[in-house]
TIVO-2410 file (N, C-alpha, C; in nm, 3 decimals):
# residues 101
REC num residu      c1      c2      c3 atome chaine
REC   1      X   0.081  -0.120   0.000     N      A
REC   1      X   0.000   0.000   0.000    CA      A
REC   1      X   0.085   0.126   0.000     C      A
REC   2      X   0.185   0.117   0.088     N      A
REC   2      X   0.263   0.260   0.086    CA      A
REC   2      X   0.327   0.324  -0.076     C      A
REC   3      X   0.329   0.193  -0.130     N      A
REC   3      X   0.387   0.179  -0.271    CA      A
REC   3      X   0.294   0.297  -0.373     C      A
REC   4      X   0.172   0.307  -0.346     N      A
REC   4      X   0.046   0.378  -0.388    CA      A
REC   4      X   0.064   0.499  -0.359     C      A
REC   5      X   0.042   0.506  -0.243     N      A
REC   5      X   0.059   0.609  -0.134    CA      A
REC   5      X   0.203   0.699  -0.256     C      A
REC   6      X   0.296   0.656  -0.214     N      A
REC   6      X   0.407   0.705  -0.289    CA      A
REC   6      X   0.384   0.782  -0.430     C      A
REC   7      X   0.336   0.686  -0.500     N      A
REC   7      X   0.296   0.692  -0.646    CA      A
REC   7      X   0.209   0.774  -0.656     C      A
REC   8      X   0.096   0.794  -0.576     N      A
REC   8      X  -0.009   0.919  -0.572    CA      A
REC   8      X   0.081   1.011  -0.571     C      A
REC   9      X   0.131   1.050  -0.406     N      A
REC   9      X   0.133   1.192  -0.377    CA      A
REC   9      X   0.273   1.251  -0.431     C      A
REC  10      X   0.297   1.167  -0.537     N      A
REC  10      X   0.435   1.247  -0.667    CA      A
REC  10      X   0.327   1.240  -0.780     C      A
REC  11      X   0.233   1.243  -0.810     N      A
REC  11      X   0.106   1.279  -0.931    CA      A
REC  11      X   0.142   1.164  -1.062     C      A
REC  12      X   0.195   1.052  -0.980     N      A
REC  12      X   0.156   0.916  -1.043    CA      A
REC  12      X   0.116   0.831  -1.034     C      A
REC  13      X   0.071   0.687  -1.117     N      A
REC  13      X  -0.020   0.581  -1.053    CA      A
REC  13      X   0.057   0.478  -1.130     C      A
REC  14      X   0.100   0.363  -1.062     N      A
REC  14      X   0.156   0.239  -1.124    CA      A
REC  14      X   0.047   0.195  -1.083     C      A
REC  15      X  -0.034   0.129  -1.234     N      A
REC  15      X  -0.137   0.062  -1.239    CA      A
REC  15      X  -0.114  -0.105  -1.217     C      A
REC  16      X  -0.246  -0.197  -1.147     N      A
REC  16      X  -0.213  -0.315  -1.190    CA      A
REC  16      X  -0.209  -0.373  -1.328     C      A
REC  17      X  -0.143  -0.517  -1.341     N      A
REC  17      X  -0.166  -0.532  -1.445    CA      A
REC  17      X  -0.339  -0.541  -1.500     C      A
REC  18      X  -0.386  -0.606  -1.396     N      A
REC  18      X  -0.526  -0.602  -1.463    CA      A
REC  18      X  -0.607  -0.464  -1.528     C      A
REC  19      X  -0.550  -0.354  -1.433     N      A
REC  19      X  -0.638  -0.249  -1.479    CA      A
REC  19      X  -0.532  -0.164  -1.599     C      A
REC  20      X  -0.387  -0.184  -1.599     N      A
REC  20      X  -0.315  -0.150  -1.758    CA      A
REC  20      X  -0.377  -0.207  -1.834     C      A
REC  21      X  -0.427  -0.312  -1.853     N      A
REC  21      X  -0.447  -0.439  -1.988    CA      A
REC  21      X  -0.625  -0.343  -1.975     C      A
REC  22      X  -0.695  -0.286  -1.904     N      A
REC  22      X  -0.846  -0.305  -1.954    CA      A
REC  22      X  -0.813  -0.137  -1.964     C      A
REC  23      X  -0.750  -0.050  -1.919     N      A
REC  23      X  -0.735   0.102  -1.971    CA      A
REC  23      X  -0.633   0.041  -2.082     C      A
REC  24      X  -0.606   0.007  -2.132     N      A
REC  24      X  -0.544   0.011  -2.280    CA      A
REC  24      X  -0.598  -0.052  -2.346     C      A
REC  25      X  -0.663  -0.123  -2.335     N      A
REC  25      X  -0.771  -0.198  -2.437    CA      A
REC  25      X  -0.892  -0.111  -2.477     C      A
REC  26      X  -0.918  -0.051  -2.376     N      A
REC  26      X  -1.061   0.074  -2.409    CA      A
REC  26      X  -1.026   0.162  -2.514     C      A
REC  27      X  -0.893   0.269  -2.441     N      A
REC  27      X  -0.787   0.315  -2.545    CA      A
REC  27      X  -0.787   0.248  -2.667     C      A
REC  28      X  -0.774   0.132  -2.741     N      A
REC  28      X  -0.711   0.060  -2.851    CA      A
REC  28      X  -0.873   0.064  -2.942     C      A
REC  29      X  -0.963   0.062  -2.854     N      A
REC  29      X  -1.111   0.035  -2.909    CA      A
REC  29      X  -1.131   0.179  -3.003     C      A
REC  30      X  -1.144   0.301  -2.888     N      A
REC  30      X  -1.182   0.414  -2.928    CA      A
REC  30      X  -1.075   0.439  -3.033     C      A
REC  31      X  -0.965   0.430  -3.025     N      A
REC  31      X  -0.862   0.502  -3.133    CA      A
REC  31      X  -0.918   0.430  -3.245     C      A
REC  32      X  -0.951   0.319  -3.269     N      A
REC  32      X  -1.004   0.222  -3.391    CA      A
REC  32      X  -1.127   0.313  -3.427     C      A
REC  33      X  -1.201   0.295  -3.323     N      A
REC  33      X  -1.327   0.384  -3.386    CA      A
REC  33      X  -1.327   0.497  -3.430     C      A
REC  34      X  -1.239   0.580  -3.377     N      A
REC  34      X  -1.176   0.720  -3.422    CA      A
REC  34      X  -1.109   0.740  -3.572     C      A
REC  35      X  -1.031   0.632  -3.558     N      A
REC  35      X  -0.984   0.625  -3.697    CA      A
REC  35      X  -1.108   0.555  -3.846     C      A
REC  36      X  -1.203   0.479  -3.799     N      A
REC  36      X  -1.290   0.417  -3.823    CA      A
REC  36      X  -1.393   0.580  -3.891     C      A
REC  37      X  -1.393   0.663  -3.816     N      A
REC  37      X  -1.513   0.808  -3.820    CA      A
REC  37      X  -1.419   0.850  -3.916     C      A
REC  38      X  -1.283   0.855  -3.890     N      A
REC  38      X  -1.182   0.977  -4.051    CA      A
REC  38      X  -1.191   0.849  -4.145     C      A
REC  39      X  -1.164   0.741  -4.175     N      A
REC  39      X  -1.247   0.748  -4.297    CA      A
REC  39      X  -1.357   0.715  -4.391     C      A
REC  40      X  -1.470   0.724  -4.272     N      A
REC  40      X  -1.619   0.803  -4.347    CA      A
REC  40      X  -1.634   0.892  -4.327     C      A
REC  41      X  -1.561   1.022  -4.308     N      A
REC  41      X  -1.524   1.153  -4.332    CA      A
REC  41      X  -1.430   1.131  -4.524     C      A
REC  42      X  -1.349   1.060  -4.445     N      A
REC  42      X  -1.258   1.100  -4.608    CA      A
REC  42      X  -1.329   1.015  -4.712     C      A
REC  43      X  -1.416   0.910  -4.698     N      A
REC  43      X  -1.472   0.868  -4.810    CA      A
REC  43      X  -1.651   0.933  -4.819     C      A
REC  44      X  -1.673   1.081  -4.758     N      A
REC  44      X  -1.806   1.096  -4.740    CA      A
REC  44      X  -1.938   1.030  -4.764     C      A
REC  45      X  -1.909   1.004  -4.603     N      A
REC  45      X  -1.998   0.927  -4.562    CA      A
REC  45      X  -2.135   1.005  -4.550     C      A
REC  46      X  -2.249   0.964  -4.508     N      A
REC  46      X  -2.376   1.001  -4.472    CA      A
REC  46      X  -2.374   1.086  -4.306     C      A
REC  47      X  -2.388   1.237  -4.343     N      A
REC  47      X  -2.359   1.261  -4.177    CA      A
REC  47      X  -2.421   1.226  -4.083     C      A
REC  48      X  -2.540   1.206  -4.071     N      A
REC  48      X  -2.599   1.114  -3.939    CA      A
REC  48      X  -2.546   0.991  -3.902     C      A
REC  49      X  -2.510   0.910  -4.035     N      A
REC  49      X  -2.369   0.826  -3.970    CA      A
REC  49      X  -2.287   0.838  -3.883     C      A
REC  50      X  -2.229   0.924  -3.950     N      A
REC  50      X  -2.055   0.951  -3.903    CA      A
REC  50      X  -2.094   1.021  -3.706     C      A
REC  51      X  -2.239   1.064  -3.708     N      A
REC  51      X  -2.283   1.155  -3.577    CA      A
REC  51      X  -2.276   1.013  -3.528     C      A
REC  52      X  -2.371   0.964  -3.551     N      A
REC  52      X  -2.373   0.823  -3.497    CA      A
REC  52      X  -2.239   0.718  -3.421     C      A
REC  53      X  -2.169   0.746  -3.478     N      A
REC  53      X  -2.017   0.660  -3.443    CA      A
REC  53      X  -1.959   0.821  -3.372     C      A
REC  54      X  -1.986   0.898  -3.375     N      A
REC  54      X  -1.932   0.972  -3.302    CA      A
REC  54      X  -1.982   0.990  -3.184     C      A
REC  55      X  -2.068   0.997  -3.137     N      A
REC  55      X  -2.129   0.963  -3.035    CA      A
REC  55      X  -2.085   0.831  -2.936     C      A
REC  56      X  -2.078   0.708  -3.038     N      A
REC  56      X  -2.012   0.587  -2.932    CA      A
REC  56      X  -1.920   0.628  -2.887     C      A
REC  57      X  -1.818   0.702  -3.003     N      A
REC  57      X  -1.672   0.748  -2.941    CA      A
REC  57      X  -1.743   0.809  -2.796     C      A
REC  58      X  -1.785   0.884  -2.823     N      A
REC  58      X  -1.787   0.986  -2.635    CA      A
REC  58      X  -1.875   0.871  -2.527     C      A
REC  59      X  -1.911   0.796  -2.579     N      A
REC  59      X  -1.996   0.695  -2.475    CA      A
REC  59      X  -1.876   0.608  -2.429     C      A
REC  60      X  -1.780   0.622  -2.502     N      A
REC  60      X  -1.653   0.512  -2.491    CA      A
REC  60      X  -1.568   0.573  -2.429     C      A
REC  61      X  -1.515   0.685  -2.473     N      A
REC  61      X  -1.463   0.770  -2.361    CA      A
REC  61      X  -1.493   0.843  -2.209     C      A
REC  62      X  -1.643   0.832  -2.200     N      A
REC  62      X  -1.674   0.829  -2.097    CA      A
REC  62      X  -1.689   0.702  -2.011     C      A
REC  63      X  -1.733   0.674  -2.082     N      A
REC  63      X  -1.674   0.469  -1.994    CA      A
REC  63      X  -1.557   0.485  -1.944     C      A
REC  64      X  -1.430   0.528  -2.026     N      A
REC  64      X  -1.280   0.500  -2.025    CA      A
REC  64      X  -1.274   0.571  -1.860     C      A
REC  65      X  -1.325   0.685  -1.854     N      A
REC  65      X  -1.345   0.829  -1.799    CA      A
REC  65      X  -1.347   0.798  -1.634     C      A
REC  66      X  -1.509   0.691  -1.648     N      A
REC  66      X  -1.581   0.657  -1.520    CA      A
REC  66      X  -1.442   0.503  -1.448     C      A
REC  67      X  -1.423   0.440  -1.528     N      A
REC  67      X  -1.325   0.337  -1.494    CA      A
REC  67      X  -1.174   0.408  -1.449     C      A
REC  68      X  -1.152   0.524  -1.494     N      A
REC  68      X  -1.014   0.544  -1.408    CA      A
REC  68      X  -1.050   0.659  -1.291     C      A
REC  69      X  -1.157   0.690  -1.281     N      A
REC  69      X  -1.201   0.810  -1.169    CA      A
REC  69      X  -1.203   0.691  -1.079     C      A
REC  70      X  -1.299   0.570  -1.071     N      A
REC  70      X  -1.339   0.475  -1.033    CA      A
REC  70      X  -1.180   0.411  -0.941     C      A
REC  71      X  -1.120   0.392  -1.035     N      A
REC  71      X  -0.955   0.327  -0.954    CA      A
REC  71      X  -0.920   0.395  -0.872     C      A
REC  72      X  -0.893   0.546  -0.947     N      A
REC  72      X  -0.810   0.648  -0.849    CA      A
REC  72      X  -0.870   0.682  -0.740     C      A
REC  73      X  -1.048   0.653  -0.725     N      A
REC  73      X  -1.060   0.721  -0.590    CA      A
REC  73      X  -1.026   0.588  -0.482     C      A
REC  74      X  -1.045   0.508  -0.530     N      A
REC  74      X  -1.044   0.346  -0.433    CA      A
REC  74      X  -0.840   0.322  -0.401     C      A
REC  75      X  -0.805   0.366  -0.501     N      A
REC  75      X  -0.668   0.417  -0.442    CA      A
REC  75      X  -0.636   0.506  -0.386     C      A
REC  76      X  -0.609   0.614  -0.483     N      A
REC  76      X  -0.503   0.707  -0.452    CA      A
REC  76      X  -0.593   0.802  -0.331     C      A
REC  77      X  -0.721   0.828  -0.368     N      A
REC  77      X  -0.762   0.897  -0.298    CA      A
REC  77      X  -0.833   0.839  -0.157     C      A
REC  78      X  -0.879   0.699  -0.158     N      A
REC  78      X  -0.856   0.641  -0.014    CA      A
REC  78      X  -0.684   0.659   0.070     C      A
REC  79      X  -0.624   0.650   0.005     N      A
REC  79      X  -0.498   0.640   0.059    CA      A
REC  79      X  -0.473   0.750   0.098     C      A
REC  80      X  -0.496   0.846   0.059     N      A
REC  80      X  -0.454   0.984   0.062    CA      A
REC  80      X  -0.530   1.034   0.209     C      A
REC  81      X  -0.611   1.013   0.191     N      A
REC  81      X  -0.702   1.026   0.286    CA      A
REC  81      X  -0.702   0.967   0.439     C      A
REC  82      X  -0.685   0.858   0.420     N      A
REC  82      X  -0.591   0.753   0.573    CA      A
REC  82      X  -0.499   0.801   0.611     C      A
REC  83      X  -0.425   0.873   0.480     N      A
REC  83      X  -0.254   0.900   0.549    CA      A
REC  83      X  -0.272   1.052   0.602     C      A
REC  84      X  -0.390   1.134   0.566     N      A
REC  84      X  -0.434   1.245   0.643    CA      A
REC  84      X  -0.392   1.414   0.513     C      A
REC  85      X  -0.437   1.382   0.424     N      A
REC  85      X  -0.367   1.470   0.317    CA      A
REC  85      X  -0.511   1.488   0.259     C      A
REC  86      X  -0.595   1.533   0.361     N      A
REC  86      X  -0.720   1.548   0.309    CA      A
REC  86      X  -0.753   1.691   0.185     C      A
REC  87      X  -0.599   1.734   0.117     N      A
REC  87      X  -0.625   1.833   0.006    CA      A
REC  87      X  -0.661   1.753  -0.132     C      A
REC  88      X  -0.642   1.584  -0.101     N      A
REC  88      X  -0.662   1.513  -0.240    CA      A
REC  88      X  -0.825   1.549  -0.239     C      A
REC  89      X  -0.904   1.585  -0.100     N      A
REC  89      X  -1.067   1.591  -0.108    CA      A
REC  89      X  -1.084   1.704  -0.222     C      A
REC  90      X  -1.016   1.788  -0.209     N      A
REC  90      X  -1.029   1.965  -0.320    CA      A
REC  90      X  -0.985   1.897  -0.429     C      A
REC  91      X  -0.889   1.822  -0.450     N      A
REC  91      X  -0.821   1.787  -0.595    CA      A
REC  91      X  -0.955   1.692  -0.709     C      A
REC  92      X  -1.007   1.598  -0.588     N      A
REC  92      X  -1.094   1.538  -0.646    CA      A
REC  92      X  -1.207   1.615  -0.675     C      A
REC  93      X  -1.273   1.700  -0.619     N      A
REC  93      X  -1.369   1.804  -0.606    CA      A
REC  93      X  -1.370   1.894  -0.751     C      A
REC  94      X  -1.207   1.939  -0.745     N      A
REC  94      X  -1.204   2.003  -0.895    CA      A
REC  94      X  -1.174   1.912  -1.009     C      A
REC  95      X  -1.135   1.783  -1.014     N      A
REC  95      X  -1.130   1.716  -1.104    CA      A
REC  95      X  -1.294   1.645  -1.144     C      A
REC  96      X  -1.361   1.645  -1.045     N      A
REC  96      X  -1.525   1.619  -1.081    CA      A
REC  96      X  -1.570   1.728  -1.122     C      A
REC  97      X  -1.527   1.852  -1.093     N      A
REC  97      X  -1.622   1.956  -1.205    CA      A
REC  97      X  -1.576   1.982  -1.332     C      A
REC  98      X  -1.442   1.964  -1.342     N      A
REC  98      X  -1.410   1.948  -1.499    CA      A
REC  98      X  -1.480   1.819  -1.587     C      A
REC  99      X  -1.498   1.724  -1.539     N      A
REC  99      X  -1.560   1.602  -1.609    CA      A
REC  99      X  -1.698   1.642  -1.619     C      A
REC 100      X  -1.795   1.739  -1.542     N      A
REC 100      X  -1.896   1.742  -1.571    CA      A
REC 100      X  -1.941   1.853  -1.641     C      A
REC 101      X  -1.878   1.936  -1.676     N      A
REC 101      X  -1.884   2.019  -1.827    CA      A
REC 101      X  -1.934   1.985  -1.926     C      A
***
């Protein structure tokens, strides 16, 4: 645990392997689909299409979004919090109002 602890409060996270392999796989999805939207852009496509797949993109990125808020608070920010560094409460506070824009 202190290992975390560490890794937080220098503004990094050594992920497990389980959760590297499923945040890079989400990553690997959306970039496909992303690249998937440029070209039915470059072969003009039908735009309610292309809205269409653009849209999953942000449903996918917000998935990506909710799964690493999800880790970091069960880590970094439990941890943070035990060890008495209750400014990660403001950090998280302003990092939830940027996501909800």
């Amino acid at each position: 645990m202190a290992e975390n602890m560490d890794c937080c409060a220098h503004r990094t996270k050594e992920h497990t392997p389980e959760e590297y392999r499923s945040l890079i796989h989400r990553l690997n999805r959306i970039e496909g689909q992303v690249r998937g939207i440029r070209g039915m852009v470059e072969k003009g496509a039908y735009c309610p299409e292309i809205l269409v797949q653009s849209a999953a993109v942000t449903a996918a990125m917000n998935a990506f979004s909710r799964e690493l808020l999800s880790d970091h608070i069960r880590t970094c920010v439990v941890e943070d919090i035990r060890a008495g560094r209750d400014e990660t409460i403001d950090e998280l506070l302003r990092t939830l109002q940027k996501l909800m824009r």
